[in-house]
C-alpha positions as CSV (number, residue, x, y, z in Angstrom):
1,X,-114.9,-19.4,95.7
2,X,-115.6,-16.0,93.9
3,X,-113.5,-13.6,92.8
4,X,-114.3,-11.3,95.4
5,X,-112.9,-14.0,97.5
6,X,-109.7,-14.4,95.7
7,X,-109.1,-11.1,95.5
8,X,-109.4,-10.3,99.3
9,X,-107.0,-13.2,100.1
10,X,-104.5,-11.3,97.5
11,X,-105.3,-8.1,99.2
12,X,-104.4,-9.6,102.5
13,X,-101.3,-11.6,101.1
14,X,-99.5,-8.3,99.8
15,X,-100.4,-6.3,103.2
16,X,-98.7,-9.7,104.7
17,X,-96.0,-9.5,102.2
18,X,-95.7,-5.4,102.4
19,X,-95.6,-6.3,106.7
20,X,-92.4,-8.7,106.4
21,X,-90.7,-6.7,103.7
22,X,-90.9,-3.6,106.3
23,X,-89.8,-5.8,109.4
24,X,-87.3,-7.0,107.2
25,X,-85.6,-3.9,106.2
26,X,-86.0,-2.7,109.8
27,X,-83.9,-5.4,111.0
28,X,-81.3,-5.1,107.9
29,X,-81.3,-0.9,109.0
30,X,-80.9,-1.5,112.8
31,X,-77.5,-3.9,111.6
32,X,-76.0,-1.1,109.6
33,X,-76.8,1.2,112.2
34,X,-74.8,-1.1,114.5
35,X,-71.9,-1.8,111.9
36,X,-71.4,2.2,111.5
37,X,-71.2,3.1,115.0
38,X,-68.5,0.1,116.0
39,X,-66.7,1.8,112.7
40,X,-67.2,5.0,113.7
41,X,-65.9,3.7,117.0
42,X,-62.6,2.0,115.9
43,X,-61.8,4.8,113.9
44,X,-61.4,7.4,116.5
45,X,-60.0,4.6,118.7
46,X,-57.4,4.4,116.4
47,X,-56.9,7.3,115.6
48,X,-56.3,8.6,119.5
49,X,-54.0,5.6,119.6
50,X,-52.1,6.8,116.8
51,X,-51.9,10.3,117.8
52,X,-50.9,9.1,121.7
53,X,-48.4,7.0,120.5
54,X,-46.4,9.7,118.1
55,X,-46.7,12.1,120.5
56,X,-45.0,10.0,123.4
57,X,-42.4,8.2,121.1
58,X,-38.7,8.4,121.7
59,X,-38.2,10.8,119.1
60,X,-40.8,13.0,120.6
61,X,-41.7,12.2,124.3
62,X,-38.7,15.0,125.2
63,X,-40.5,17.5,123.5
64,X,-43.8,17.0,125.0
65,X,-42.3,17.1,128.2
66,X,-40.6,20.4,127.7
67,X,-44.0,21.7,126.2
68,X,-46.4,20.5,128.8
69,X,-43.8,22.6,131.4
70,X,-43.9,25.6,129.1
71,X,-44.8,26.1,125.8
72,X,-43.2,29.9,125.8
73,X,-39.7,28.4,126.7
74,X,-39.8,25.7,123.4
75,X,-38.1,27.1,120.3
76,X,-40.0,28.3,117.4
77,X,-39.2,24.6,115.6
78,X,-40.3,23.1,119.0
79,X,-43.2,25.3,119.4
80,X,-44.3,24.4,115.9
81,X,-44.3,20.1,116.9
82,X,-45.7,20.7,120.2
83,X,-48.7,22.8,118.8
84,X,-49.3,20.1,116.0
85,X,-49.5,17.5,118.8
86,X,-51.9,19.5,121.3
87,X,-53.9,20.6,118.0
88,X,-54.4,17.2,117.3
89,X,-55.0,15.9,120.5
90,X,-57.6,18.9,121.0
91,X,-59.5,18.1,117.6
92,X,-59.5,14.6,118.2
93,X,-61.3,15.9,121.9
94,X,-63.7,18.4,119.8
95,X,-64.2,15.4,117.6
96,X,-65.8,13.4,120.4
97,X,-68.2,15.9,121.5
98,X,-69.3,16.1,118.3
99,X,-70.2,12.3,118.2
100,X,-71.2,12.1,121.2
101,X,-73.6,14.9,120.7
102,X,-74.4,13.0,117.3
103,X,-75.2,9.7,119.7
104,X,-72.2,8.0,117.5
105,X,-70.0,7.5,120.2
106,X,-71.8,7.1,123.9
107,X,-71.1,9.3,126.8
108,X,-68.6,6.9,128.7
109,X,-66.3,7.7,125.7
110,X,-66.6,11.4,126.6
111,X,-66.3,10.6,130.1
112,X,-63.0,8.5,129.8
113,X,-61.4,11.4,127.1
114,X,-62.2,13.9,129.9
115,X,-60.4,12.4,132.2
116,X,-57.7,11.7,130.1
117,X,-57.8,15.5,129.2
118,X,-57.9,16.5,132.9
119,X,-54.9,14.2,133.5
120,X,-52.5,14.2,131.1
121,X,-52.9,18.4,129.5
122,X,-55.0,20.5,131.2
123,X,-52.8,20.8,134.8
124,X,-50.0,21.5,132.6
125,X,-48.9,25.4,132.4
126,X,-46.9,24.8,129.2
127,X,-50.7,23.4,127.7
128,X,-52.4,26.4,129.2
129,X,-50.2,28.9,127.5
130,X,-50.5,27.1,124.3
131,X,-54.3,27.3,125.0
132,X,-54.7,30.5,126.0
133,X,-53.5,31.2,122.0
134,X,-55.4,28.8,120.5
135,X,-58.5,28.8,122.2
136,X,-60.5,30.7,119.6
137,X,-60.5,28.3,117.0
138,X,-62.8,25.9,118.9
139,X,-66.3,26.0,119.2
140,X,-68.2,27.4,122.4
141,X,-69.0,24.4,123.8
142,X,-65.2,23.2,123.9
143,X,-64.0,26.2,125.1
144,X,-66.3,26.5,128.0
145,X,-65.1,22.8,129.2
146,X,-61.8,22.9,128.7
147,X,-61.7,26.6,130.6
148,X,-63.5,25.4,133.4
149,X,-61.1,22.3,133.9
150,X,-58.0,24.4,133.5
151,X,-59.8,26.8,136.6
152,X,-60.2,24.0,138.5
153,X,-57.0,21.7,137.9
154,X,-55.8,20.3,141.3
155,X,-51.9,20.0,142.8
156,X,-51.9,16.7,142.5
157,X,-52.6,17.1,138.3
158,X,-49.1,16.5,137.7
159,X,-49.5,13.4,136.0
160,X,-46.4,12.5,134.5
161,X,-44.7,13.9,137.3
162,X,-42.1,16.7,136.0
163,X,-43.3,19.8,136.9
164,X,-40.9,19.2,139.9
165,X,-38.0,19.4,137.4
166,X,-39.5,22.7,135.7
């Protein structure tokens, strides 16, 4: 064997070697990838958990109630909690487009927080006053949504059932 030999099978041997090294970051990338969306993930999981479960606890499930009815009749300590909530609640919505649009959530999580959206605020005439005030600090694309649900929300919207008791 020559050395023009030897040095071919080296040439091949570090295009080999260059070839797994590639494939094997590729596979290591697509795992990250992976990892960060399912954090991603649980992280606004928990954090819409979170944000449900203050809003709705004893201390504060009176309060939404009274708010979802009518956000003009809540007193300005009242109207202060409520629009925390609802601001939160609204970001954490504005938050999912954004991932979604990003591909770091997928579209059955927009899906699922539009319905909740539809079903549990938007019907709500305390939650339309309070929008109608803060609508201008979201972005178009939130704004356009959320105004076409609120002209579309149906009778039967009355989710927790106490607009009967308004």
């Amino acid at each position: 064997m020559n050395w023009e030999a030897i040095g071919a099978i080296g040439e091949v041997l570090g295009a080999l070697a260059v070839f797994v090294t590639i494939f094997y970051l590729a596979i290591q990338t697509r795992r990250a990838t992976q990892a960060n969306l399912a954090t991603v993930f649980q992280n606004h999981f928990n954090a819409v958990n979170q944000q449900i479960n203050e809003m709705w606890s004893a201390a504060n499930a009176e309060l939404m109630i009274k708010g979802l009815q009518s956000f003009s009749r809540l007193s300005p300590s009242e109207k202060g909690r409520f629009d925390a909530y609802a601001t939160n609640v609204f970001n954490l919505f504005e938050a999912s487009m954004v991932h979604v649009n990003q591909r770091l959530l997928g579209p059955e999580t927009m899906e699922n927080w539009q319905w909740y959206m539809r079903n549990h605020f938007l019907f709500y005439p305390g939650v339309q006053e309070w929008w109608a005030l803060k609508k201008p600090l979201y972005p178009p694309a939130v704004r356009e949504w959320i105004d076409t649900e609120i002209g579309t929300a149906e009778a039967d919207g009355d989710f927790y059932g106490i607009l009967g008791d308004a």
